[in-house]
ZAMARGU-4260 file (C-alpha; in steps of 0.2 Angstrom, whole numbers, plus 5000, padded with zeros to 4 digits):
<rodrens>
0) 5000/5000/5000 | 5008/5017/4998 | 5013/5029/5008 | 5001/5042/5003 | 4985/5031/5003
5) 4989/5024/5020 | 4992/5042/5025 | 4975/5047/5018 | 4966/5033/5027 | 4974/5038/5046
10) 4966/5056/5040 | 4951/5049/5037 | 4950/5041/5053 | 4953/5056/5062 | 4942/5066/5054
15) 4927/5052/5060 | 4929/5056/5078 | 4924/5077/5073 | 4907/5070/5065 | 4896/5073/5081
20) 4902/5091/5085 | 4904/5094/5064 | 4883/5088/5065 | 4880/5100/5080 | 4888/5116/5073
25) 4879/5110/5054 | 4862/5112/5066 | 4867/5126/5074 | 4869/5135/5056 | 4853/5125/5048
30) 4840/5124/5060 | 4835/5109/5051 | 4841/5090/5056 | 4839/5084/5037 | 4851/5100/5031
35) 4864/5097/5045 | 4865/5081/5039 | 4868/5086/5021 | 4881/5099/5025 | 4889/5087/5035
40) 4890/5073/5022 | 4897/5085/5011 | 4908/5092/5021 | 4917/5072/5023 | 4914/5072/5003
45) 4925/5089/5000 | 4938/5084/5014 | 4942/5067/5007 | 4944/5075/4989 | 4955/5087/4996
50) 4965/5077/5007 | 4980/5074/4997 | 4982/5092/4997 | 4982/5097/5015 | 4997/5102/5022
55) 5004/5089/5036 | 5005/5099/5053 | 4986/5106/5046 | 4976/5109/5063 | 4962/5095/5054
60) 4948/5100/5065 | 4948/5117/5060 | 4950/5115/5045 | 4934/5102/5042 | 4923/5115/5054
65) 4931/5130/5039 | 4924/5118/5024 | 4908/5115/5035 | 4903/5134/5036 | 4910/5137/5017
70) 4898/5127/5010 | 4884/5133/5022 | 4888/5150/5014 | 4887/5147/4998 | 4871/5137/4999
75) 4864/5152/5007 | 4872/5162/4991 | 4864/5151/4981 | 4848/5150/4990 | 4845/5168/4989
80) 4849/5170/4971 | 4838/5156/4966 | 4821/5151/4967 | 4810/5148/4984 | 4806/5131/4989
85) 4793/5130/5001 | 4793/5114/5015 | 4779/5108/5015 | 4780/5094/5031 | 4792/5098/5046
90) 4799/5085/5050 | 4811/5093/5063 | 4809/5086/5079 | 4822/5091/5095 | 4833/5076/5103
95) 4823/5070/5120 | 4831/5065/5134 | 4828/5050/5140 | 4824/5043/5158 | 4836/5030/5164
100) 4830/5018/5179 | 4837/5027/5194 | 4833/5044/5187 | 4821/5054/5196 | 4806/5059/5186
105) 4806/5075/5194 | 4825/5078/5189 | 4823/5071/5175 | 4809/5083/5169 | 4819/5098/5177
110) 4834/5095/5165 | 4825/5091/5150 | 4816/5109/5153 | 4834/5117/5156 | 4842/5109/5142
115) 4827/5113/5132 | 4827/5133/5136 | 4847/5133/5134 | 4845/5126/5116 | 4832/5140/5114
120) 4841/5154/5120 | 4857/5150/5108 | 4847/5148/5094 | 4840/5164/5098 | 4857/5173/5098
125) 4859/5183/5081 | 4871/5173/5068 | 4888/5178/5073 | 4887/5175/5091 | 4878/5158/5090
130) 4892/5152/5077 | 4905/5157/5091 | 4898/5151/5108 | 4892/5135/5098 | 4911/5133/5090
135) 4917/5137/5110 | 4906/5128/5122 | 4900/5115/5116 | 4914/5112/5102 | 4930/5115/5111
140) 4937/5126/5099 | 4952/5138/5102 | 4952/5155/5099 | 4962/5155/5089 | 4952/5138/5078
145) 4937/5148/5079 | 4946/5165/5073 | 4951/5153/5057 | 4934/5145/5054 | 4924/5160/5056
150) 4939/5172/5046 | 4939/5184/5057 | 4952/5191/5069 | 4954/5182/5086 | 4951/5198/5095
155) 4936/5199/5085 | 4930/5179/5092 | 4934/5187/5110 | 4923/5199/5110 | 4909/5190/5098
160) 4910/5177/5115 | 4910/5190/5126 | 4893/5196/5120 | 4886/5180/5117 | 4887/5173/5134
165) 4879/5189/5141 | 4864/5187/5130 | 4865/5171/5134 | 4866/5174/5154 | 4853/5188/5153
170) 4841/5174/5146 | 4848/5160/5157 | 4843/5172/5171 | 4825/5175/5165 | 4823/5156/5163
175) 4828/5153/5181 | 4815/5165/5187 | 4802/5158/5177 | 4809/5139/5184 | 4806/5146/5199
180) 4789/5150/5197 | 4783/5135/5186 | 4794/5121/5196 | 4791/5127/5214 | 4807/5129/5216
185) 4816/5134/5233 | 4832/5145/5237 | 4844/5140/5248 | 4838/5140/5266 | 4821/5131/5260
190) 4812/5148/5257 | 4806/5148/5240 | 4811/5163/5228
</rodrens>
């Protein structure tokens, strides 16, 4: 086998264990399970085309998020330059957590809600601060990562996060009150809020 081949298939590989957080970031930009899944596949399609090409000290995660949001924006390109296509059945349908045996149903309920208001308040951020709280929290990106996906500076990233996680924190915090009222919760000291 040669050299380059077998050098292609360890690339390969690696570039498997980014497809869960590649899918996440691909519905963070789509809104839409069956798009995210498109923009992933061909995201793996492009990358494997290109990966005799890429350089061998090439920060590969980065570079499969960068070819991830490329095509997203040029289907947006091309979406507003062509015709409309209206969806007809929504087929979307949010992950649910499930309830293990020793889970309390309570608990259980409590966290689904949370999880549930959290994935609503990021996809409420505008554009550019979702992309960069989704790349950094829940991606692990650096700054610096993000800085290259995105093509802007790091500085820029920074202070995109910055603003992200107030807006996020200022809904976070409306969310608790309303936990409180609708859950019955108490503050510490048993006396409720």
């Amino acid at each position: 086998m040669s050299e380059l081949l077998q050098s292609e298939r360890v690339l390969a590989q690696q570039a498997l264990a980014y497809l869960d957080g590649l899918y996440s970031y691909a519905m963070t930009l789509t809104q839409s399970q069956a798009e995210a899944e498109d923009l992933v596949q061909e995201t793996y399609l492009r990358a494997v085309r290109a990966f005799s090409q890429l350089a061998p000290h090439t920060n590969l995660k980065g570079w499969l998020y960068a070819i991830l949001r490329n095509i997203w924006l040029n289907q947006i390109r091309h979406n507003h330059s062509g015709p409309r296509m209206v969806e007809l059945d929504d087929q979307e349908h949010p992950p649910v957590l499930t309830q293990t045996a020793g889970d309390d149903p309570y608990a259980s309920y409590v966290s689904q809600a949370a999880c549930e208001d959290v994935r609503a308040a990021v996809n409420s951020l505008p554009q550019q601060y979702r992309e960069v709280i989704v790349l950094r929290e829940f991606e692990n990106l650096s700054y610096q990562e993000i800085s290259e996906v995105l093509g802007i500076p790091p500085g820029t990233v920074m202070s995109r996060l910055g603003r992200a996680r107030d807006r996020l924190r200022q809904a976070l915090t409306q969310w608790d009150h309303n936990a409180t009222a609708r859950f019955g919760c108490t503050a510490v000291g048993g006396e409720s809020r």
